[in-house]
C-alpha positions in Angstrom: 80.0 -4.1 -120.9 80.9 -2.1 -124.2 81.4 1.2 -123.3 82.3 4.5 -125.5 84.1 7.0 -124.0 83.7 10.9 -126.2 86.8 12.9 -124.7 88.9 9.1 -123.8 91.9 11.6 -123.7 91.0 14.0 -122.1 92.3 14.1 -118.3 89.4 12.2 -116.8 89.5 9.9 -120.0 93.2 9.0 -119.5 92.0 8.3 -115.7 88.9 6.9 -116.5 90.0 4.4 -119.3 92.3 2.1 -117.7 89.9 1.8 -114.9 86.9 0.9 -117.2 89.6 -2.0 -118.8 90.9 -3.1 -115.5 87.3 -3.8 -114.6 86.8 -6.2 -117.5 84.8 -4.0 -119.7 85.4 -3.3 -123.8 86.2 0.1 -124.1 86.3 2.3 -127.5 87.5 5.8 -126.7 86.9 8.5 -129.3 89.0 11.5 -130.1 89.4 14.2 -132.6 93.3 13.8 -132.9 94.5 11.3 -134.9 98.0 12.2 -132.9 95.9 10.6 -129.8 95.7 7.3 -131.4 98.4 5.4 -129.8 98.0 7.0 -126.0 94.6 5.7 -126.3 95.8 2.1 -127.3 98.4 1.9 -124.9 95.2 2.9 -122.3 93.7 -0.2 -123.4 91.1 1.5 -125.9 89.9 0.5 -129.1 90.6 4.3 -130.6 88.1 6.1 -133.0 88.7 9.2 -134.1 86.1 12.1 -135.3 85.1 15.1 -135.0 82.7 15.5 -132.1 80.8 17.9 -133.8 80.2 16.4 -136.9 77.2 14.3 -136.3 77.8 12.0 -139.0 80.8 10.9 -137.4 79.7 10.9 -134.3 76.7 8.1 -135.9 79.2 6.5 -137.3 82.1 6.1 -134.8 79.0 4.9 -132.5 77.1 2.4 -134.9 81.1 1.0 -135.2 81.5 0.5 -131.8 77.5 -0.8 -130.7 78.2 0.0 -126.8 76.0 -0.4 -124.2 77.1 3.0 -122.3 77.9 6.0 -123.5 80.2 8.5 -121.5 80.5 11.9 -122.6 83.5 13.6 -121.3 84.1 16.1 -123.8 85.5 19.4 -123.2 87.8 22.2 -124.9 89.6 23.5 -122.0 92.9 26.1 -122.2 94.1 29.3 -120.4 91.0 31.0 -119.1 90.3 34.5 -119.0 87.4 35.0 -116.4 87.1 38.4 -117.6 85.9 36.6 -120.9 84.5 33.5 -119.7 82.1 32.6 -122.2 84.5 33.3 -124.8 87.1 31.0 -123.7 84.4 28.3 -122.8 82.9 29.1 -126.2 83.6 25.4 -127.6 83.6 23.9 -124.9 79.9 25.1 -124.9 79.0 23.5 -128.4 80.3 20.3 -127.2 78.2 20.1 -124.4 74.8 21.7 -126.7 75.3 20.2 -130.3 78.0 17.3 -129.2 75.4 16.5 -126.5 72.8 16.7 -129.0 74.5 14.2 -131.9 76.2 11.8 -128.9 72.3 10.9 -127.6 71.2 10.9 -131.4 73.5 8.3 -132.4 73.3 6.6 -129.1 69.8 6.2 -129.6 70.4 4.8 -133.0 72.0 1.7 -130.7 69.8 1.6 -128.3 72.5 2.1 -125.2 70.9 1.3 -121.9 73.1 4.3 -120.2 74.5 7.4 -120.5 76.5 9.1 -118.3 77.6 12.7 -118.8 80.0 15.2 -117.7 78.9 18.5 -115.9 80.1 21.0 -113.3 79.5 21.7 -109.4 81.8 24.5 -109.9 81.8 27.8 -111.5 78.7 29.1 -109.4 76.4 26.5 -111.1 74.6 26.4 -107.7 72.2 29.3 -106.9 74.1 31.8 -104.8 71.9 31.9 -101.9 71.2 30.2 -98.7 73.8 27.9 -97.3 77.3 27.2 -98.1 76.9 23.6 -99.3 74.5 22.2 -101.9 73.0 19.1 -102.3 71.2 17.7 -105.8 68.0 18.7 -104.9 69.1 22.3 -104.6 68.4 25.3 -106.7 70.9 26.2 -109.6 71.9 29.7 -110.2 68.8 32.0 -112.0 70.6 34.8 -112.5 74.3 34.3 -113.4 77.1 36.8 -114.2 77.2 38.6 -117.4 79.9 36.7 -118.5 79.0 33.5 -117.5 75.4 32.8 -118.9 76.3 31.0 -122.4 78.4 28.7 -119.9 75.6 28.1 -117.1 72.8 27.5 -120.6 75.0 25.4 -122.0 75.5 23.1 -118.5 71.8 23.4 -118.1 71.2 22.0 -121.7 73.4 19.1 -121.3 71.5 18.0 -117.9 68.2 18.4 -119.5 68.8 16.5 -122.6 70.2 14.0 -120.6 67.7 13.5 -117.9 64.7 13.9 -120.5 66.4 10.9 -122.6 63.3 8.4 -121.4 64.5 5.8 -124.3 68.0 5.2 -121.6 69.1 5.8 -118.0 70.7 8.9 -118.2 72.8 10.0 -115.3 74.5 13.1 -114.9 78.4 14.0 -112.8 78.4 17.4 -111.5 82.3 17.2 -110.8 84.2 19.8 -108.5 87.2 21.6 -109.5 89.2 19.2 -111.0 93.2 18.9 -109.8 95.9 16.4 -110.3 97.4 15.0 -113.4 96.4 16.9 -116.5 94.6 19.8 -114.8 95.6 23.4 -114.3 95.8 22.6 -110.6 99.1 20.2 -111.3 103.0 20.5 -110.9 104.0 23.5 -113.4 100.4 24.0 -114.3 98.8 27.4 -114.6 96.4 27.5 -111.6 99.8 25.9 -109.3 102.1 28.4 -111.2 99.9 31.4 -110.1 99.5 30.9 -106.6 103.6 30.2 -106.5 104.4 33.2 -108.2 101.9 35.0 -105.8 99.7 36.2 -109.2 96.2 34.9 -107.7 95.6 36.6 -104.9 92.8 36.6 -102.3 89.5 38.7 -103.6 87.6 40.7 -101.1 86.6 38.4 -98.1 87.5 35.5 -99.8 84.1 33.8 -99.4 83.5 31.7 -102.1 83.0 28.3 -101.2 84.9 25.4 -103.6 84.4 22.2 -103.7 87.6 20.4 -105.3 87.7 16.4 -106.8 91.1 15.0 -107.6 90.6 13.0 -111.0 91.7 10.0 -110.1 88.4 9.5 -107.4 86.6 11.7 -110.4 87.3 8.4 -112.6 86.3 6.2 -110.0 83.1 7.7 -109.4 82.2 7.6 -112.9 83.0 3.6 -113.2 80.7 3.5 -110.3 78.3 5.7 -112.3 78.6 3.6 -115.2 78.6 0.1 -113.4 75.4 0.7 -111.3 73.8 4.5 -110.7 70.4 5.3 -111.2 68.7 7.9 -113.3 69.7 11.4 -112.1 72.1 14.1 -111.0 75.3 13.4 -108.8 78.0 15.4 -107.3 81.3 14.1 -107.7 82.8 16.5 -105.2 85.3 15.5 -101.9 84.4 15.4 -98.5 85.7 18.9 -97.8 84.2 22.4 -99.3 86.3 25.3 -98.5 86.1 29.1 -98.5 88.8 30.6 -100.4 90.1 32.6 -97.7 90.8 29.0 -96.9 91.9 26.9 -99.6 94.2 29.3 -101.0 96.6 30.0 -98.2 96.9 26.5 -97.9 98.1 25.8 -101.2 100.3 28.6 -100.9 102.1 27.4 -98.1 102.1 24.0 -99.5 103.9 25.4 -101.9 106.5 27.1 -100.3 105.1 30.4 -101.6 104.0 33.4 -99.7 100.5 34.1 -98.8 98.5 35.6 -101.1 98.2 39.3 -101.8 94.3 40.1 -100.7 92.8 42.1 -103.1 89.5 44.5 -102.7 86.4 43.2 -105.0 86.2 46.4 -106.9 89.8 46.4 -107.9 89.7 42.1 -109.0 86.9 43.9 -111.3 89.5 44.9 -113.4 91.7 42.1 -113.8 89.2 39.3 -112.9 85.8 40.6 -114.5 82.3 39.7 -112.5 82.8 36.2 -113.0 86.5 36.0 -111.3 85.2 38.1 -108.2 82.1 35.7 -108.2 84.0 32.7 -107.8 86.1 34.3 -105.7 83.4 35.5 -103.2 80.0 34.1 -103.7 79.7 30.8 -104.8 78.3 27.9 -103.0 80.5 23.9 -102.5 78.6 20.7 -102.9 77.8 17.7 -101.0 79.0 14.2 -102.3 77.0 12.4 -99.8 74.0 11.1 -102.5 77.2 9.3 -104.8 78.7 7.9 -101.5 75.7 6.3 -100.7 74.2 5.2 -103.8 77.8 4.4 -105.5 79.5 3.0 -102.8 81.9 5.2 -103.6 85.3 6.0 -101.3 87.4 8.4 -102.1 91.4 8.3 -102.1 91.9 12.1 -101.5 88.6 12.7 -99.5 90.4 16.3 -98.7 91.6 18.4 -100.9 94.2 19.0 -97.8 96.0 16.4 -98.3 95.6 15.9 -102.1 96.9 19.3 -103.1 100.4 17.8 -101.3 100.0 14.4 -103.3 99.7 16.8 -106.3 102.3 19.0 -105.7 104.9 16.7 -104.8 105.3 18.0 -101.1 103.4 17.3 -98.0 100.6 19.2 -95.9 101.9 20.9 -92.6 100.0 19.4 -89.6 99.4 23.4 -89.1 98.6 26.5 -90.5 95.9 24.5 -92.9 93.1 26.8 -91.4 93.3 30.6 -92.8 
């Protein structure tokens, strides 16, 4: 198939790419950086570059390319302030409203048979009640954080405009927190770097319940996505949701720093915001169990417990993974 990937260098792009190539299908990948050209060649894309939020280019990197399936993987993601999370999401918003908005447009123009699209199990995007794992069918949060509604619209516009597109088959990847290669949960990355140097500590009881996805099954759930799903919503999660008084002692000992300092909610308030503490002690994991079955998908890092050692360059004790 001809598929266009928005976002091809991005770091599910750069996982997903090769994949897409390796499986025999013609792949343009589209990126704003003109500096991205080459890494996207050497990937095995054709390369387009424009601005994602001009919708003229968008029509016309699209019309160029005629594909079949459209992926949309585009974010804007740097250091985040949680105390100012819709600040620091604020692009990253506006690619996932308007750069939704033009990608379907000019998708339509084409007629693509399939669109697949980027969105997030994380962040609290499930409703914060009832029990600790959530399923497609589930609520998603009513009532978010201060700080996190233009985020949680934005998510919430991208699914709609997906799922009401009745001209394709638009499917939708709510992906866990991402780690691996080209995340902040890598080797020297900030998220690793914070829990080494002891600077993220453990917030209240540490209840918040995460469910992780290296990228490298992330990119293989999405070929699967893109090869065979149906209309609708998937999470692209791993076998494993965790409490944060779990996770993070884990990855603290795997590597080789000491626990975490814990932390009372109402002190995090100050250094965290609402959102930070919410993450920290409220939100709800995901079950993967609709894409294993309908994707015959199978995960290489179904645990985060063994993946944050792949990532880190060391390997999991056999104890002490259980706070």
């Amino acid at each position: 198939m001809r598929v266009f990937v928005a976002g091809a260098a991005g770091a599910i792009g750069k996982q997903l790419v090769p994949r897409l190539v390796a499986a025999g299908h013609e792949v343009t990948g589209m990126t704003r950086s003109e500096s991205k050209r080459v890494l996207l060649s050497q990937l095995g894309a054709v390369p387009v570059i424009a601005d994602a939020l001009d919708p003229h280019q968008v029509a016309d990197a699209v019309a160029a390319a005629r594909p079949e399936v459209i992926v949309h993987q585009l974010t804007s993601i740097g250091p985040l302030d949680t105390r100012h999370f819709d600040r620091d999401f604020a692009l990253t918003n506006r690619l996932r409203t308007e750069g939704t908005d033009y990608l379907l447009s000019a998708g339509h123009a084409v007629g693509v048979r399939r669109f697949v699209a980027q969105s997030v199990a994380a962040y609290g995007m499930y409703a914060r009640s009832g029990g600790p794992v959530k399923t497609e069918a589930d609520p998603l949060e009513a009532t978010p954080v201060r700080d996190m509604r233009e985020t949680l619209a934005a998510i919430r516009h991208l699914e709609d405009a997906v799922l009401r597109a009745e001209w394709t088959e638009g499917i939708v990847l709510r992906y866990g927190a991402f780690y691996g290669p080209g995340t902040s949960l890598a080797p020297g990355e900030e998220q690793f770097e914070l829990v080494r140097t002891r600077k993220y500590p453990l917030v209240g009881d540490g209840g918040g319940v995460w469910s992780f996805i290296h990228v490298a099954d992330a990119a293989e759930a999405t070929v699967a996505a893109i090869e065979h799903a149906n209309r609708g919503v998937y999470n692209v999660v791993d076998d494993d949701p965790a409490t944060v008084a779990e996770w993070l002692p884990a990855l603290a000992k795997t590597l080789g720093a000491k626990k975490p300092r814990r932390v009372p909610r109402f002190i995090a308030r100050l250094f965290a915001g609402e959102a930070g503490v919410m993450m920290m002690t409220e939100i709800r994991g995901a079950s993967n169990a609709k894409a294993k079955r309908e994707l015959a998908w199978r995960l290489v890092h179904p645990s985060w417990r063994d993946g944050f050692g792949v990532s880190s360059g060391a390997k999991l004790p056999a104890d002490g993974l259980r706070a």
